[in-house]
C-alpha positions in Angstrom: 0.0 0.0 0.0 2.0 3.0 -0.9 1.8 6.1 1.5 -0.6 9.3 1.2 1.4 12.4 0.2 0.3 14.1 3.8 2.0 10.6 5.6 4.9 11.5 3.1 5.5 15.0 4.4 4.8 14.5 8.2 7.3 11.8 7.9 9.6 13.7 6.2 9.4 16.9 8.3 9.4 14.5 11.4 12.8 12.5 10.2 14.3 16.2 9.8 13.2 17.1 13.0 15.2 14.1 14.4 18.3 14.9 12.1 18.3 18.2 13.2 18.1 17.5 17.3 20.9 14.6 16.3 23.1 17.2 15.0 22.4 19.5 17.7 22.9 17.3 20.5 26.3 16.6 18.4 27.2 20.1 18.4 26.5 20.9 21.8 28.2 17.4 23.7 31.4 17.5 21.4 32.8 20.6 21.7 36.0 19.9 21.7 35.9 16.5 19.6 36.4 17.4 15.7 35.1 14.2 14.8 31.7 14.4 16.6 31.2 18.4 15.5 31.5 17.0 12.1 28.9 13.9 12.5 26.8 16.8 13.6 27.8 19.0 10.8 26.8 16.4 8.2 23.6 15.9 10.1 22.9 19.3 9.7 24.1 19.3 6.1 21.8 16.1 5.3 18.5 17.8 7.1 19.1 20.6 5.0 18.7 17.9 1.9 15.6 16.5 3.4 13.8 20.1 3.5 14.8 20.9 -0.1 13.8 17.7 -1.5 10.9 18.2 0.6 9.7 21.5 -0.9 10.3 20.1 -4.1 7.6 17.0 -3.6 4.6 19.6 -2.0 2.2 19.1 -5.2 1.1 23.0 -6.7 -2.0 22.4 -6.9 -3.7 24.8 -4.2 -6.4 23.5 -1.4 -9.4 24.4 -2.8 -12.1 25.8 -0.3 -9.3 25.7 2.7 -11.0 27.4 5.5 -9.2 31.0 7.3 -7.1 30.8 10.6 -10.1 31.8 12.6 -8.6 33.0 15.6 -10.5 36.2 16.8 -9.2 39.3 18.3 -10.9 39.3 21.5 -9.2 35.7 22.2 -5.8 37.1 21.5 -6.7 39.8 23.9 -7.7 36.5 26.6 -4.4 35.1 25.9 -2.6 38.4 26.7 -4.3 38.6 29.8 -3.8 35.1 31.1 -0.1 35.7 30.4 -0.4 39.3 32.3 -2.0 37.1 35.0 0.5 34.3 35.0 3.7 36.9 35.5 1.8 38.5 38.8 1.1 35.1 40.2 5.1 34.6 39.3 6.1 38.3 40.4 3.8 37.2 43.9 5.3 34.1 44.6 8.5 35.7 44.3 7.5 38.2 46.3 6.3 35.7 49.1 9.3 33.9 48.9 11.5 37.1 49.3 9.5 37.8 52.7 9.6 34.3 54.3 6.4 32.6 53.1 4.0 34.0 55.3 1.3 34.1 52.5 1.0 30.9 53.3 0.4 28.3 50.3 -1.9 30.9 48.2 0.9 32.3 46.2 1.5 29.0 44.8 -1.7 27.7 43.9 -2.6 31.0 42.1 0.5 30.6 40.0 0.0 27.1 39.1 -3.8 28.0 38.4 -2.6 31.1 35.9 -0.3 28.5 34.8 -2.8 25.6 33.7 -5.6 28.4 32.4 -2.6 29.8 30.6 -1.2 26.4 28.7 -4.9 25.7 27.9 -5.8 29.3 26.6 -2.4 28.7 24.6 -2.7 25.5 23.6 -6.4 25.6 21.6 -5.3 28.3 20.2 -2.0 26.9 19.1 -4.3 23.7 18.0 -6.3 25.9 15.7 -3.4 26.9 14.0 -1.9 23.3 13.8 -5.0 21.9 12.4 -5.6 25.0 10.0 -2.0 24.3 8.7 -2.0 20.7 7.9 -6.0 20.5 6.9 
């Protein structure tokens, strides 16, 4: 059974993804080994392949009927706010932290409730995006 053009691409931006974090890692542990700053080199080199050959395969025919990134202002706005939030919840429990902890355990839950509300506010919208981009 041969493979969908859209397995194609996700497995070829997903093996790049790999060969770029290989040659990274590569990079980053052997700094002073030539030989494993060149493996990583190469691993860049050869992820830099994989994306042109990979632009080359994307068909040009155009999506017909492909539905807007439908994200509206007043939910940006929400986002903006959460992470407003989620800095004076950090900014507090610094604060308490500073002066002993005599807050009590309220600084801490308010940051980790700006925190979840924030990751979730974040990460619809970020799921929009993803699913307007590969639809």
């Amino acid at each position: 059974m041969a493979a969908t053009p859209k397995l194609k691409r996700a497995l070829s931006l997903a093996s790049q993804a790999l060969l770029l974090a290989f040659a990274a890692a590569c990079i980053f542990y052997g700094q002073h080994n030539f030989a494993i700053r060149s493996v990583g080199l190469l691993a860049i080199f050869g992820g830099l392949v994989l994306v042109r050959n990979s632009r080359r395969s994307i068909p040009s025919i155009g999506v017909p009927n492909r539905p807007a990134f439908s994200v509206k202002p007043w939910q940006w706005l929400v986002g903006l706010v959460l992470v407003v939030a989620l800095a004076a919840a950090l900014v507090w429990l610094f604060y308490d932290a500073a002066t002993g902890y005599r807050s009590g355990a309220a600084p801490i839950y308010v940051f980790i409730a700006a925190g979840l509300f924030c990751s979730l506010w974040w990460g619809t919208i970020f799921m929009r995006w993803f699913m307007w981009w590969f639809s």
